[in-house]
C-alpha positions as CSV (number, residue, x, y, z in Angstrom):
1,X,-5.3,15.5,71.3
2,X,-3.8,18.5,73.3
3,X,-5.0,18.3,76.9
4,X,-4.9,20.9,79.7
5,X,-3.0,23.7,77.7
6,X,-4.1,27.2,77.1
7,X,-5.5,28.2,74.0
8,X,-5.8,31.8,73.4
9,X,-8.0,32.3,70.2
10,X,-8.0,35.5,68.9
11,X,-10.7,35.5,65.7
12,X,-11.9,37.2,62.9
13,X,-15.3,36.4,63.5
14,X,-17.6,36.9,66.4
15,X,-18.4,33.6,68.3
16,X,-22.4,33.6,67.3
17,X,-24.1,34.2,64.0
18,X,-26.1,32.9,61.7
19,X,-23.4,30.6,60.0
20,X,-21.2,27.8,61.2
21,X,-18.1,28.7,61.6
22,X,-14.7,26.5,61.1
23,X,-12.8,28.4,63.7
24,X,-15.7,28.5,66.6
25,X,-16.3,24.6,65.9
26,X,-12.7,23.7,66.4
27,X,-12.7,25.8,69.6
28,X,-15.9,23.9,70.7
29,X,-13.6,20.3,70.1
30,X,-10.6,21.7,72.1
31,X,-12.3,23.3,75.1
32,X,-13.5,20.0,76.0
33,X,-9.8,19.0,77.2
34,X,-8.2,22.8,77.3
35,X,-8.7,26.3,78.5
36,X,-10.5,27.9,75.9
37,X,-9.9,32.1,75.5
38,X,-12.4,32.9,72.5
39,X,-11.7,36.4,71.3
40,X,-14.1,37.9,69.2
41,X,-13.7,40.4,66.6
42,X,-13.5,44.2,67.8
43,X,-16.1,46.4,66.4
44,X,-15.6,49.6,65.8
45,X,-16.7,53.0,66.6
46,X,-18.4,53.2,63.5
47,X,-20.3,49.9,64.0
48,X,-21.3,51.0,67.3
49,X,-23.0,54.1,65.6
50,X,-24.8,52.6,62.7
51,X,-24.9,48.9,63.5
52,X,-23.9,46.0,61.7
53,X,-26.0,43.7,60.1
54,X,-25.7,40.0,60.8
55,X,-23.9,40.6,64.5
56,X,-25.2,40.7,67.5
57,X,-26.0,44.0,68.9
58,X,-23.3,45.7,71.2
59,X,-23.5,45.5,74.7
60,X,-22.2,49.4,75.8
61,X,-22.0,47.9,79.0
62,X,-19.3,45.1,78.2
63,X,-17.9,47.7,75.6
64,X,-17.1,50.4,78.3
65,X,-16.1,47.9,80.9
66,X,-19.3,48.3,83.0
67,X,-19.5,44.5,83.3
68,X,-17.4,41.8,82.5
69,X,-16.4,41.5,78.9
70,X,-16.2,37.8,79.7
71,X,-19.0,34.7,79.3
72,X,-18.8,31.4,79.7
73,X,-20.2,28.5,77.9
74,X,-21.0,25.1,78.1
75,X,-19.9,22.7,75.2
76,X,-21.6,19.7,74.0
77,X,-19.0,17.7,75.0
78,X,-19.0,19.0,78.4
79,X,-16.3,21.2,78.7
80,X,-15.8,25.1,79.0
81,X,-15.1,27.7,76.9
82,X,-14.4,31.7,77.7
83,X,-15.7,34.4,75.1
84,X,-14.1,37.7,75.3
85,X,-16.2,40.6,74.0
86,X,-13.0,43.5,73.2
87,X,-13.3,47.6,72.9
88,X,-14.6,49.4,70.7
89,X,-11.6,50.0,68.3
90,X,-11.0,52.9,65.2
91,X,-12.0,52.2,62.1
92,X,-8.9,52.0,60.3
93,X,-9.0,49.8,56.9
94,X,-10.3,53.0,54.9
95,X,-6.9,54.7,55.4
96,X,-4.0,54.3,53.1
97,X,-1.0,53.0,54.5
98,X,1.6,56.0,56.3
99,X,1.6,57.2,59.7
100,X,-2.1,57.7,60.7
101,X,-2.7,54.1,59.9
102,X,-0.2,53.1,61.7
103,X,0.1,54.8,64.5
104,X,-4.2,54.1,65.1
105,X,-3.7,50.1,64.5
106,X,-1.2,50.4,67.1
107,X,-3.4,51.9,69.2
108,X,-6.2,49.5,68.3
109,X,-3.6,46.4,69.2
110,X,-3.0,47.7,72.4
111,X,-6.7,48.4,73.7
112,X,-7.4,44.9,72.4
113,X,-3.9,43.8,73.9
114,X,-4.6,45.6,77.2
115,X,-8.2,43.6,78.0
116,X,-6.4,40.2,76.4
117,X,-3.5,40.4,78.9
118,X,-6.2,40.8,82.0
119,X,-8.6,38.1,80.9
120,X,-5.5,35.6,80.7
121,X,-4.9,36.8,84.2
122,X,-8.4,36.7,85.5
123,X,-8.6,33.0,84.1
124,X,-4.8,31.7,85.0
125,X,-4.1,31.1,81.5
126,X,-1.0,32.9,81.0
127,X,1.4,29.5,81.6
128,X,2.1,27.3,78.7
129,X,-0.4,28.8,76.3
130,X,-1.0,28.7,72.5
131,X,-2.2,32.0,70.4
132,X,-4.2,30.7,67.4
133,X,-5.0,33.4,65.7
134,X,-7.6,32.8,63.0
135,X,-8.0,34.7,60.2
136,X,-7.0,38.4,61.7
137,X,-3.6,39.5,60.3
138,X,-4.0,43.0,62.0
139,X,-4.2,41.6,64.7
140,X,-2.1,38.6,64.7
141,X,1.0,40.9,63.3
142,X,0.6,43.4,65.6
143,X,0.0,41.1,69.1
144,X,1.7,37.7,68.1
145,X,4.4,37.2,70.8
146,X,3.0,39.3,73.0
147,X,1.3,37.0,75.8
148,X,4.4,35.3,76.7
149,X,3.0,32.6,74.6
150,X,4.9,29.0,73.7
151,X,3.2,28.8,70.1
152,X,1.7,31.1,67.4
153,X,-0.3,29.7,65.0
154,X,-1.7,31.6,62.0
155,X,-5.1,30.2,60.6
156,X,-6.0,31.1,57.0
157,X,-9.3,29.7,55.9
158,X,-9.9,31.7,52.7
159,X,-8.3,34.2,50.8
160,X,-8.0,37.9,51.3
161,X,-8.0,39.6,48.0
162,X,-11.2,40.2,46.5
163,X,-13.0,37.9,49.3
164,X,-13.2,40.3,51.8
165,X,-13.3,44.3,50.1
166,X,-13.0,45.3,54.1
167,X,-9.7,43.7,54.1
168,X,-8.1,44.6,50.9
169,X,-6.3,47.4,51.0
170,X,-3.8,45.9,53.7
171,X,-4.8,42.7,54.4
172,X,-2.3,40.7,51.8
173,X,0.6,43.2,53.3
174,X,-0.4,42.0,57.0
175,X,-0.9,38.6,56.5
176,X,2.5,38.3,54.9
177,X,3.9,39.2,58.3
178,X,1.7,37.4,60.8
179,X,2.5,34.3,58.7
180,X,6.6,35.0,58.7
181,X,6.6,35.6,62.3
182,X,4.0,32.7,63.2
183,X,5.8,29.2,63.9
184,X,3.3,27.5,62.0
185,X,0.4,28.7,59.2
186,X,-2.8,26.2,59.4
187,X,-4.8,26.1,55.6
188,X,-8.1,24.6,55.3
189,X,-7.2,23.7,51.5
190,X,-4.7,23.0,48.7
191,X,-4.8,25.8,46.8
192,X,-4.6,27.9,50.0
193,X,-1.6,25.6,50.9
194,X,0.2,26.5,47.7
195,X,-0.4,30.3,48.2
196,X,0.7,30.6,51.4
197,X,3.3,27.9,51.8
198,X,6.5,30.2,50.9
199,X,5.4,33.0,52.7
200,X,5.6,30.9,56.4
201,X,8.3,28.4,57.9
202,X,5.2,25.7,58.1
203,X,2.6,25.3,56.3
204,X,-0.2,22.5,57.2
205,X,-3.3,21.7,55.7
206,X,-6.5,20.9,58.0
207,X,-9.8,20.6,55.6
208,X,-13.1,21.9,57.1
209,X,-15.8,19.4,58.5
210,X,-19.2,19.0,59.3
211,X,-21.4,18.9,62.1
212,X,-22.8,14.9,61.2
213,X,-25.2,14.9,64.3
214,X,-26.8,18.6,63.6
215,X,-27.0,17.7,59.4
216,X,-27.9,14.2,59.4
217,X,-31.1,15.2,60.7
218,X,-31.8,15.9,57.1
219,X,-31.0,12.9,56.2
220,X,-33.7,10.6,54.5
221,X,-33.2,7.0,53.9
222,X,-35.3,7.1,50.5
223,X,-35.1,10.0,47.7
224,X,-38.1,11.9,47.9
225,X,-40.9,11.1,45.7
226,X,-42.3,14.8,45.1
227,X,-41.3,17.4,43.5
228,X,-37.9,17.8,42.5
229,X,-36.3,20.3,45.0
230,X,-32.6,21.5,44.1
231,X,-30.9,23.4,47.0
232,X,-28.2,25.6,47.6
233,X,-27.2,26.9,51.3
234,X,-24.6,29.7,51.6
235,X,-23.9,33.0,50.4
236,X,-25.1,34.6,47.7
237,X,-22.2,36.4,46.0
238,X,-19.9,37.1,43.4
239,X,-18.5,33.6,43.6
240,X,-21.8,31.8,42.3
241,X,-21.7,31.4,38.3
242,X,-24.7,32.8,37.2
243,X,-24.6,31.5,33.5
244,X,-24.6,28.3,35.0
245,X,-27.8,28.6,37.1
246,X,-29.7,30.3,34.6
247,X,-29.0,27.5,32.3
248,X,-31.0,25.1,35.4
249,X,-33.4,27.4,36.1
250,X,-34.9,27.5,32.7
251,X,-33.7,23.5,31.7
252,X,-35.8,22.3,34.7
253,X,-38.7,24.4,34.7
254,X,-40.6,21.4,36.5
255,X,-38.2,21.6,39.9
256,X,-37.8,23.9,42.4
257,X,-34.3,26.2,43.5
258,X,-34.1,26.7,47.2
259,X,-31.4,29.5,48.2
260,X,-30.4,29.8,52.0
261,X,-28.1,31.9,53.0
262,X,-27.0,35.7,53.6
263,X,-27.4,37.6,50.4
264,X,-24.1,39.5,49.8
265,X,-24.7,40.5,46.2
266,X,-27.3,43.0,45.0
267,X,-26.9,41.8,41.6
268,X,-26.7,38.4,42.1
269,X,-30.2,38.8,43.7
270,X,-31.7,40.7,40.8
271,X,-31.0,37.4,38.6
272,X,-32.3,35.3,41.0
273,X,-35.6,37.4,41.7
274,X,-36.3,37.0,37.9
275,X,-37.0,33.1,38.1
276,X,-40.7,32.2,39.2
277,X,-38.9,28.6,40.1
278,X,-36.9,30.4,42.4
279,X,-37.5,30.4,46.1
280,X,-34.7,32.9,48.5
281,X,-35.1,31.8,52.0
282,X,-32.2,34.2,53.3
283,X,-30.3,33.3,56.3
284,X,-30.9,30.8,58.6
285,X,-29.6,29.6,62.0
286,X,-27.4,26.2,62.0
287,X,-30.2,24.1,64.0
288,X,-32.8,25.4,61.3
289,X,-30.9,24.2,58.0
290,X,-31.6,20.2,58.1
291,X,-35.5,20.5,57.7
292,X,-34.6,22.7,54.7
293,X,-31.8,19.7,53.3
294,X,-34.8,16.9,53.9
295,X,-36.6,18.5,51.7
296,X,-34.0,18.4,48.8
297,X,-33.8,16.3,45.9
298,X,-30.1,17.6,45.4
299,X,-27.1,20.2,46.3
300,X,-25.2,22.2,44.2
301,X,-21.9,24.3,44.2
302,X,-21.8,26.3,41.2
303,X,-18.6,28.6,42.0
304,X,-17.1,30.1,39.3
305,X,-13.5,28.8,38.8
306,X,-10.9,31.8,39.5
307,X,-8.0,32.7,41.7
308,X,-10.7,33.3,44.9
309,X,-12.1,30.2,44.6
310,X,-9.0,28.3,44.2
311,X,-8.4,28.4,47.7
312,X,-12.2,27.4,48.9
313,X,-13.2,24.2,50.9
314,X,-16.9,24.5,51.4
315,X,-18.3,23.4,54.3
316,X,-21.3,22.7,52.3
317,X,-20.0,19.0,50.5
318,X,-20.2,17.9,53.9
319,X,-23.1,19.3,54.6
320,X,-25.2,17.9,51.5
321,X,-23.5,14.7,52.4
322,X,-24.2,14.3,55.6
323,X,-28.0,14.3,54.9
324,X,-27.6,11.3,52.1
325,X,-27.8,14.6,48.9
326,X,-26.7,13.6,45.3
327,X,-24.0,16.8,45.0
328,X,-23.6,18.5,41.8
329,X,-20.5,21.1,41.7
330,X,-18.3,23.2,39.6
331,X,-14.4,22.2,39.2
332,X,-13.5,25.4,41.0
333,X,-10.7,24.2,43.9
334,X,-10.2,21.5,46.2
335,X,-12.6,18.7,45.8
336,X,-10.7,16.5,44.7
337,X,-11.4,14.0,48.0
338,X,-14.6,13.5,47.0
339,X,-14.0,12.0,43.1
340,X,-16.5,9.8,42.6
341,X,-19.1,10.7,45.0
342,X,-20.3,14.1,44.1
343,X,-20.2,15.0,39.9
344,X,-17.7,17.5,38.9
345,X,-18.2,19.8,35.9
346,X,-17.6,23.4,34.3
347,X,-20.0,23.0,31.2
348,X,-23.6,24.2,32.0
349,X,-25.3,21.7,30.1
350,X,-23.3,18.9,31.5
351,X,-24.1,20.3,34.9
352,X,-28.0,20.7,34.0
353,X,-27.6,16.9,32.9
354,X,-26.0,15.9,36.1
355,X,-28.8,17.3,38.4
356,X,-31.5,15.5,36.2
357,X,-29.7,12.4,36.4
358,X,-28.2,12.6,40.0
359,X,-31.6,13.2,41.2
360,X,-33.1,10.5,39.0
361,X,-31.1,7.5,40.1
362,X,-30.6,8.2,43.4
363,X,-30.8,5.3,45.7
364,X,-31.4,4.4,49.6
365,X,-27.2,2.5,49.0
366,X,-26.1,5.5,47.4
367,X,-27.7,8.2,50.5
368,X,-25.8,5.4,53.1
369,X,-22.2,6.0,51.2
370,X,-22.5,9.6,50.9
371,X,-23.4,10.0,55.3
372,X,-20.3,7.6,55.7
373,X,-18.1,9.9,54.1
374,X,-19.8,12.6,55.9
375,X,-19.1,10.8,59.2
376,X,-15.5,10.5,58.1
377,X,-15.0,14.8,57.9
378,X,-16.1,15.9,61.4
379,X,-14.9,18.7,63.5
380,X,-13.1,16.4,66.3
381,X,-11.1,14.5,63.4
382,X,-10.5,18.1,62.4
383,X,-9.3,19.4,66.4
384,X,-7.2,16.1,66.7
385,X,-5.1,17.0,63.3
386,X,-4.8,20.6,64.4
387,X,-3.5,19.0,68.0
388,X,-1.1,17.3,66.1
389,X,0.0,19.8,64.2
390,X,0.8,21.9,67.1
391,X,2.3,19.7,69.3
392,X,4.7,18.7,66.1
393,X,6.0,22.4,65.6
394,X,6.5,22.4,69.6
395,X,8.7,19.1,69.0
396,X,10.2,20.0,66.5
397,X,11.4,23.5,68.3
């Protein structure tokens, strides 16, 4: 595991929110033995002015350097980590590509640049220090080198085009040159692996995990004897195949369909609403999620099987396993680990006959093998491969 080095994360995401996040977990696991610098993603001016829905709200006194832009939390494991709230920056993904884009993500990489470069100071971290930057091309291309750093590390946990509409109309183009200038591109699954692979000098693959301790406190020794529950937690989108849960929601009229998660597509939500076996929950907090998995009889993934998906390792397997779940999913990416744990199928009627016979032999020996896996995929297995990654690109240099 690396110890004592500086780790300068600079993230797509913000640090809290109302899902777990890979990056933010893996910080948590280093910062135990490292300096942790957690960057989070600028807003915008146009955030600050109508608000953004599932962040926190802005702080105009961090944001206009009133007070320091920096906190400081405890981890579990007892160690430290920093949380850097930038500037405000211009919206600029609405542009086409030319000379105002440009010359206004410049400016945007230098405000952010600017408060980065002091915070390292401020905190001694400038010395020996890794960027791992996580799923921010803009970003990453425009500021990778620029802290005087040993290592540069690119982490791609999903796809670009079509996944994120904000990032479309230059993501791909960015991301093809923070990978060719990073010495190292970290993918969190095959198919991500063998899109990416050519476009970087290394390419390594470091699956997501689970949080065992927080999700096996839905775990239950015995199936429940009630009423059949199926669950789902994550977002509601375009990447669910509707056809598919139709065909469940009207094949086992007798069980309940628990959604959690943040609701990302209106239309999606229209076909759920329809189903009077159909309960929406909407988004929950981490802690709150395993009272919800207790209560299940089952878990499914029904993704629909495209390009998008290709590239997906859902946090959720783990999740479902780690609280003993039978785990129905579509064929749609990189699942192939769990072969013979969890049933894999396309075909709707298959997958209908999978939940009604996945839920009805379902055992007390069966729960115990699924939480072992579980306890075999968690977030310090995942910071120890990432540590090994990076100090084998730093040997090998």
């Amino acid at each position: 595991m690396l110890n004592n080095r500086n780790i300068l994360c600079i993230s797509g995401t913000e640090w809290n929110g109302n899902y777990i996040k890979a990056v933010v977990e893996l910080m948590k696991v280093l910062a135990d033995t490292n300096n942790v610098l957690f960057v989070e993603n600028a807003y915008t001016y146009k955030d600050a002015l109508k608000g953004v829905s599932d962040k926190d709200a802005i702080d105009f006194k961090k944001v206009f350097g009133l007070k320091s832009r920096i906190r400081t939390l405890q981890t579990d494991g007892g160690g430290t980590v920093h949380i850097l709230f930038p500037p405000l920056v211009f919206p600029v993904n609405f542009l086409p590509a030319g000379g105002l884009y440009n010359t206004l993500l410049k400016f945007n990489a230098w405000l952010l640049r600017r408060v980065v470069q002091k915070a390292l100071k401020k905190l001694n971290m400038q010395h020996n220090l890794i960027n791992f930057t996580s799923f921010n091309p803009a970003m990453g291309l425009m500021n990778g080198h620029a802290f005087g750093e040993k290592t540069l590390i690119y982490h791609c946990y999903d796809e670009i085009k079509g996944a994120h509409s904000w990032l479309s109309r230059h993501g791909l183009r960015l991301e093809a040159g923070v990978m060719k200038i990073a010495d190292a591109v970290i993918v969190t699954s095959q198919g991500l692996y063998e899109s990416k692979n050519a476009l970087c000098k290394q390419c390594f693959i470091v699956k997501n995990a689970v949080k065992v301790d927080l999700f096996k406190k839905g775990f239950n020794r015995l199936p429940n004897p009630g009423k059949k529950v199926v669950g789902y937690i994550g977002t509601i989108d375009d990447r669910s195949d509707y056809n598919i849960l139709q065909h469940l929601f009207t094949g086992m009229p007798d069980a309940e369909f628990v959604f959690v998660g943040r609701i990302l597509s209106d239309k999606g939500l229209a076909i759920l609403k329809k189903y009077p076996n159909v309960k929406i929950e909407g988004p929950k907090m981490p802690d709150q999620l395993p009272a919800y998995l207790q209560s299940f009889s089952a878990g499914i993934i029904p993704f629909v099987k495209d390009d998008l998906t290709r590239g997906i390792y859902p946090m959720k397997i783990n999740e479902y396993l780690a609280a003993g779940l039978p785990v129905v999913s579509t064929a749609f990416g990189d699942i192939a680990d769990f072969t013979g744990l969890i049933k894999i199928t396309d075909d709707k009627e298959t997958f209908l006959q999978y939940v009604r016979s996945e839920i009805a032999e379902d055992s007390a020996e069966k729960r115990r093998e699924r939480l072992k896996t579980a306890e075999n995929n968690t977030w310090d297995k995942r910071a120890e491969e990432i540590s090994n990654v990076i100090e084998q690109v730093e040997a090998g240099r």
